[in-house]
C-alpha positions as CSV (number, residue, x, y, z in Angstrom):
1,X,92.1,145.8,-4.6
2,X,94.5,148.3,-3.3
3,X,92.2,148.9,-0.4
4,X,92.8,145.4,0.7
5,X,96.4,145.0,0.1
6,X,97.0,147.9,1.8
7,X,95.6,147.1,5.1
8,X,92.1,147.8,5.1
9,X,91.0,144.3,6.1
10,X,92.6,141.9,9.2
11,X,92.3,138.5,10.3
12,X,93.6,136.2,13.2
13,X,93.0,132.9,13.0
14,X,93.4,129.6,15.9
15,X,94.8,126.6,15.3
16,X,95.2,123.4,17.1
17,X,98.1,121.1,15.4
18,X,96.8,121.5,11.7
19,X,93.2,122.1,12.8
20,X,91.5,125.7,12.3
21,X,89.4,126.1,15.4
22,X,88.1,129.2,14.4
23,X,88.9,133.0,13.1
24,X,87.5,136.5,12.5
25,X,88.0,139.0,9.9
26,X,87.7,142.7,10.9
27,X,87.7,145.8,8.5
28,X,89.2,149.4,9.0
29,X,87.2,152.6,7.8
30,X,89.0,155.5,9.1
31,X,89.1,155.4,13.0
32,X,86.9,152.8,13.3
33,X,86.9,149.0,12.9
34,X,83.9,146.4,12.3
35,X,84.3,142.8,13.1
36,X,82.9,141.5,9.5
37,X,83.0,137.9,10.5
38,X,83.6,135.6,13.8
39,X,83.5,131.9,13.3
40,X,84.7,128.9,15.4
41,X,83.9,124.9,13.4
42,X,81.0,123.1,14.7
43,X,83.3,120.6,16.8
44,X,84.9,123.4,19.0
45,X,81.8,125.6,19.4
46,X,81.1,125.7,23.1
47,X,84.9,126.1,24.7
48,X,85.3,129.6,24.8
49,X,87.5,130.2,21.4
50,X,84.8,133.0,20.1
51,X,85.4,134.9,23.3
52,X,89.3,134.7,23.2
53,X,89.0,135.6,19.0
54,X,86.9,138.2,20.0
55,X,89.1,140.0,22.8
56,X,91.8,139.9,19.9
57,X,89.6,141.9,17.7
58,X,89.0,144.4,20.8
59,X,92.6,144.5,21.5
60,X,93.6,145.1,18.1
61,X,91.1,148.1,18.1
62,X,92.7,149.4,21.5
63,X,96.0,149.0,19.8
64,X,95.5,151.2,16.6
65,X,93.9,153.7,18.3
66,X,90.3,153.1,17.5
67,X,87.6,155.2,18.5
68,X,85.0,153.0,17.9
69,X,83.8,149.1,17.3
70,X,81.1,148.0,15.3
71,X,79.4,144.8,14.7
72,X,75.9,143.4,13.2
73,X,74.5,140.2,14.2
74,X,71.1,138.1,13.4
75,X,68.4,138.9,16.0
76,X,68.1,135.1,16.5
77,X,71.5,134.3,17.6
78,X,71.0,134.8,21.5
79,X,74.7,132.7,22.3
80,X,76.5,135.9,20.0
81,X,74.5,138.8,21.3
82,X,75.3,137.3,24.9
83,X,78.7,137.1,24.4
84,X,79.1,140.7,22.6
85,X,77.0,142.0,25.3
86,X,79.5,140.5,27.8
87,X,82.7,142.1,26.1
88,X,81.2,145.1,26.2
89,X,79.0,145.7,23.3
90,X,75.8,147.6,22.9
91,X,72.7,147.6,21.2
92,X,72.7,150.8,18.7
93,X,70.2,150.2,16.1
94,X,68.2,147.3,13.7
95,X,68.5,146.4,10.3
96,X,65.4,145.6,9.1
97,X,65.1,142.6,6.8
98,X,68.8,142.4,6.6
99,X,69.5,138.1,6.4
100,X,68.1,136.1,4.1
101,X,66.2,132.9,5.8
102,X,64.0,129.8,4.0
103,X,61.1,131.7,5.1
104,X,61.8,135.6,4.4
105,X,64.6,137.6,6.0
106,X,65.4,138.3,9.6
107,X,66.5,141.8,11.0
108,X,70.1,142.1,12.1
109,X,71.1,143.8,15.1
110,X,73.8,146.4,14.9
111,X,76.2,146.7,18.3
112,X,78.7,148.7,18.6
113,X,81.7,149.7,21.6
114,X,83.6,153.2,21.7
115,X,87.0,153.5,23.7
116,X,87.6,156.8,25.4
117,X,89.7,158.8,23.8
């Protein structure tokens, strides 16, 4: 619990009046930080709030000095892989198996970004 509390785990999340458009939660391990989640409700999908979320996980990185950024993303979900892709993001490896779907399990794609130091 410590771990937590102590600043291991970060979040920013957008609002609209009392609405929550969408957030992320990113992890720190050492010099470098994963972007555990990245979510934006169904009715605001489509207007560019992942990107901006996304940006401010990247600058947050930048700020503390990161050396590198890592994310992991279903191999079906062309729309996140585009926009990762287009921050910057590469391709670095696959897990195999990794989600669980109604019909088996689909490999996740692990991406990652490093800043020069």
């Amino acid at each position: 619990m410590l771990s937590c509390l102590a600043g291991r785990y970060f979040n920013l999340a957008a609002f609209q009046g009392d609405d929550m458009l969408g957030f992320y939660i990113g992890e720190q391990a050492g010099p470098d930080y994963t972007l555990m989640d990245i979510c934006v409700a169904p009715k605001y999908q489509g207007q560019g709030i992942a990107k901006r979320l996304l940006n401010a996980f990247i600058e947050h990185g930048e700020q503390h000095q990161a050396e590198n950024l890592f994310l992991e993303v279903r191999e079906s979900n062309a729309p996140a892989i585009g926009l990762y892709e287009s921050a910057g993001f590469s391709h670095m490896s696959v897990r195999k198996n990794y989600y669980p779907t109604a019909t088996g399990n689909e490999d996740a794609i692990l991406m990652g970004m490093s800043f020069s130091l």
